[in-house]
N, C-alpha and C positions, 0 to 999 in steps of 0.2 A: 597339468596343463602348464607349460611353458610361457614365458614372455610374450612370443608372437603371435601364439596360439589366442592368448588371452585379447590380443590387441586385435587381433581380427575376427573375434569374438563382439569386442566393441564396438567393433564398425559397422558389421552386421547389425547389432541390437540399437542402436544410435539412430534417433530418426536425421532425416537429410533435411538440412534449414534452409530456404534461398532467404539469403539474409536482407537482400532488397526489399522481398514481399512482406519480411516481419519489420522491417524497421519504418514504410510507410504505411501496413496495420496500424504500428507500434504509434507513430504521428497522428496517422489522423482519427485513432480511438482515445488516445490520450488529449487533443484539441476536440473534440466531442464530449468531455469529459469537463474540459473548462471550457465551454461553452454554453453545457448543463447546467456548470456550477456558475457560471455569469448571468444567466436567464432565472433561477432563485434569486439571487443575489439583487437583481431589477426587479424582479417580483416584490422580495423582502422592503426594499429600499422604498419602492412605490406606494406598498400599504403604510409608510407613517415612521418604518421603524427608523432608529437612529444608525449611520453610517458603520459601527461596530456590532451592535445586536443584528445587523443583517449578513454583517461577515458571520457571526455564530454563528445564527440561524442556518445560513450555507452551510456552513461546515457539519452541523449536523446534521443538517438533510441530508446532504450525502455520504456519511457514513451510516449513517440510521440506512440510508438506501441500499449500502453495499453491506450491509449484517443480513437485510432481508435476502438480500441476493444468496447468498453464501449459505443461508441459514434453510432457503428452494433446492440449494446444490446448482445454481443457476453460474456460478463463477466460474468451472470450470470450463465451460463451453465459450466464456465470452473469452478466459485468458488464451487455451488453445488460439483461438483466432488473434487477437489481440498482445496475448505478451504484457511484456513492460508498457503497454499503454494502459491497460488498465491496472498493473501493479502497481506503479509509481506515483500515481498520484494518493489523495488520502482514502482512495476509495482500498486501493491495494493494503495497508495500514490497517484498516479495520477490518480488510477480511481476514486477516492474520489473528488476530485478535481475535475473531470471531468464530474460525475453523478449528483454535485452539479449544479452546471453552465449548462447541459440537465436540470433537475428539474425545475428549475426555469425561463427558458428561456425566457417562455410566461409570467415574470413580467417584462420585460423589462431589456435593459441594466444595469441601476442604480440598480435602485430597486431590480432586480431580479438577473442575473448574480454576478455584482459589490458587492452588499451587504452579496447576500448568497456562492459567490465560496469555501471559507475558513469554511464552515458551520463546515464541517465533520474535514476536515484536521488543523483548525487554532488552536485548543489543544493539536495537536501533535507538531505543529510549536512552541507554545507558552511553552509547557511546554519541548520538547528538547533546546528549548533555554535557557532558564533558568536552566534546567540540566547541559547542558554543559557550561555554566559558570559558576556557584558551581564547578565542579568537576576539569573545568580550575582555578581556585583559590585555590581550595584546593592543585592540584598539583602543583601552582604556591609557593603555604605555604609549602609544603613538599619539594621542591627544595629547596628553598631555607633555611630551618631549618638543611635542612643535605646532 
C-alpha cells in the first residue's frame, strides 16, 4: 500500500466531525458539569460544612460520580456526545484513572491494577507537577525582584 493509498484509506475510516456541533456539546456539557459541581458545593455549604471541606466534598462527589459512571461503562456514550466537555473537567481525570484500573483487573492486584492505574493519568500528574513548580518559582523570582 502506497502513501496515497494509505491516506485515502484514512479518510474513508476517519469519522466526519462538524466541529461547531462538538464544540457547543463540548460548552454546554462541560457548564452542566460545573453547574452539578456548584449545586453540591451549595448543598455541602448549606448543611454547616466549612467553605474548604465543601470544596472536597464536591470534588469527591464528583469523581466518586464519574468511577461509577465508567465502572456501568456509562462514559462512553456521554463522551461520544460530549467530547472534551466531559473529558476535561475532573470528572474526565478520574475516568482515566478508573478505565485503567477496569482494563487490567484480570492481571492481578500488583501486576495489573497497582502498576498500570496511572497508565493514562501519570503524565498529566507528572507533568502539571512540574508545571506548577516552574511557574511557583518563577512567581516566587518575580516577587521577590519587584
Amino acid at each position: 500500500m502506497d502513501k496515497q493509498e494509505y491516506q485515502e484509506r484514512v479518510k474513508t475510516i476517519t469519522p466526519k466531525v462538524r466541529s461547531s456541533v462538538t464544540f457547543i456539546r463540548a460548552f454546554f456539557t462541560g457548564g452542566l458539569i460545573c453547574v452539578i459541581g456548584q449545586a453540591l458545593y451549595n448543598m455541602f455549604y448549606r448543611m454547616g460544612l466549612p467553605h474548604l471541606i465543601a470544596n472536597n466534598y464536591t470534588t469527591l462527589t464528583l469523581i466518586a460520580a464519574s468511577v461509577l459512571l465508567t465502572g456501568f461503562g456509562l462514559v462512553s456514550p456521554i463522551v461520544r456526545f460530549a467530547g472534551a466537555g466531559y473529558l476535561v473537567p475532573i470528572t474526565g481525570f478520574a475516568n482515566s484513572v478508573a478505565s485503567c484500573a477496569i482494563e487490567f483487573k484480570r492481571e492481578g492486584q500488583v501486576f495489573g491494577i497497582g502498576s498500570q492505574i496511572f497508565a493514562i493519568a501519570g503524565p498529566v500528574i507528572l507533568y502539571g507537577t512540574i508545571t506548577s513548580a516552574l511557574f511557583g518559582a518563577l512567581y516566587y523570582v518575580i516577587v521577590q525582584i519587584g
